[in-house]
C-alpha positions as CSV (number, residue, x, y, z in Angstrom):
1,X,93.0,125.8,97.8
2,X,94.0,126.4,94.4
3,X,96.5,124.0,94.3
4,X,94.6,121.5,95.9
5,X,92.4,120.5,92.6
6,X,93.3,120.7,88.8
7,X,90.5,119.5,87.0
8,X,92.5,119.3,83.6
9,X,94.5,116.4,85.1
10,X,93.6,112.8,83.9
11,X,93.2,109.9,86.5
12,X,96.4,107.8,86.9
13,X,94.2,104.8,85.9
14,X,90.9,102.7,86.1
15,X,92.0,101.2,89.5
16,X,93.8,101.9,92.8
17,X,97.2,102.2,91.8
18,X,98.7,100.5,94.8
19,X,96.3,97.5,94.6
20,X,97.5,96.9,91.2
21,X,100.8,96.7,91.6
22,X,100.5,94.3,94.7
23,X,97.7,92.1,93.5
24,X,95.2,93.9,95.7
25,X,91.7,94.3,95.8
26,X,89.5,97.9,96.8
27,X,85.9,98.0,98.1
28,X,85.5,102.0,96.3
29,X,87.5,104.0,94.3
30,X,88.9,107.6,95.3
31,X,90.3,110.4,92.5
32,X,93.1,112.8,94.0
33,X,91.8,116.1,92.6
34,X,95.2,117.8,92.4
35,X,97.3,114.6,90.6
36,X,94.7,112.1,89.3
37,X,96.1,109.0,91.7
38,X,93.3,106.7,92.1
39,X,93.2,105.1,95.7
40,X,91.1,103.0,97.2
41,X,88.4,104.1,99.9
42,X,88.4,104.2,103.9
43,X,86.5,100.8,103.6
44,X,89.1,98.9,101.9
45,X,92.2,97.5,103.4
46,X,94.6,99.4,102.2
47,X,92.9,102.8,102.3
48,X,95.7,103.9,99.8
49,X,93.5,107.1,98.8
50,X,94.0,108.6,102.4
51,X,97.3,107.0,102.7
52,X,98.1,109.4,99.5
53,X,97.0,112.6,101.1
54,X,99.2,111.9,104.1
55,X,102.3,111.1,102.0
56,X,101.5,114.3,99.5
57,X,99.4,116.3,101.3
58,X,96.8,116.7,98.6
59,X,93.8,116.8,100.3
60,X,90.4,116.5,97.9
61,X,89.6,113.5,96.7
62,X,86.3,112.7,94.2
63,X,84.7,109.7,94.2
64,X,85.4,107.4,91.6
65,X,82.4,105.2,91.4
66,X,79.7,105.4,88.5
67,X,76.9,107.7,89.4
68,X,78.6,109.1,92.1
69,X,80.3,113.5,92.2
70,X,81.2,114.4,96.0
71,X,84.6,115.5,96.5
72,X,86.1,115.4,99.9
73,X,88.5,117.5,101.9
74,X,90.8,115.6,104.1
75,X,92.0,118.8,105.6
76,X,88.3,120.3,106.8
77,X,86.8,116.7,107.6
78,X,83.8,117.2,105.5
79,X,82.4,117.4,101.9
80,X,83.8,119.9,99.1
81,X,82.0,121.7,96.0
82,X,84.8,120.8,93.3
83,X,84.7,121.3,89.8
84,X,84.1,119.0,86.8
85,X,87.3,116.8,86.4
86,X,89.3,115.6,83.5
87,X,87.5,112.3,81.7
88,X,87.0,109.7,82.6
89,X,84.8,110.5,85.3
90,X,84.9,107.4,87.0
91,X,86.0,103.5,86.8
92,X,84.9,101.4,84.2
93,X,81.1,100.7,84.7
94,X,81.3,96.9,83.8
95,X,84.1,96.3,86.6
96,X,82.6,94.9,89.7
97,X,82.7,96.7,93.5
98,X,84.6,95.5,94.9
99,X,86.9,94.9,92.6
100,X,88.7,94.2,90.3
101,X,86.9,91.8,89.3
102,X,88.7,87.9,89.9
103,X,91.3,89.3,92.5
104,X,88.3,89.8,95.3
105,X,88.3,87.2,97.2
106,X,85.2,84.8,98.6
107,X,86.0,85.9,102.1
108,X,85.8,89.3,101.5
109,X,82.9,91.1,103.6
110,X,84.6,88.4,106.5
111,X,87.9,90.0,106.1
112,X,86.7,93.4,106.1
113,X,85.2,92.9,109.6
114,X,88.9,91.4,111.0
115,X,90.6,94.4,110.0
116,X,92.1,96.4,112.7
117,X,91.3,99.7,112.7
């Protein structure tokens, strides 16, 4: 599992990488522990953190939410005792969840509930 986590890697960002570029919006924040690329959660739309893992094959993620340390392992299905990572530790405190903050829309918990899963 070496491989699988380098804690002296930086995140790739404050946000979900993906959501950025397209003008998307994340419920959560997830840290790949091997490359830094910040994804958005399971809950969001996109799920771009696990979409990561299947198109790298990196598969511990960290949370990246204020107060929050439990690492994942895609691979196992269940929870992972992962070292301290690179600063910063997680997304700015002042942004909003979800977020970013004035791209979430109004309808938000509504659209979440439409989603196909």
């Amino acid at each position: 599992m070496s491989d699988a986590v380098d804690p002296t890697v930086p995140p790739s960002g404050t946000g979900c990488i993906e959501c950025d570029e397209h003008g998307g919006w994340w419920v959560h924040l997830r840290r790949c522990a091997a490359c830094g690329h910040i994804g958005c959660c399971d809950d969001s739309l996109a799920r771009h953190a696990t979409a990561h893992w299947r198109s790298t094959g990196h598969p511990i993620i960290r949370s990246f939410e204020p107060g929050e340390d439990w690492f994942w392992n895609y691979d196992a299905n269940s929870y992972y005792d992962g070292p301290e990572l690179a600063p910063p530790e997680c997304r700015p405190e002042e942004e909003t969840a979800p977020g970013p903050r004035g791209r979430v829309p109004k309808d938000w918990m509504a659209q979440l509930r439409s989603r196909p899963d």
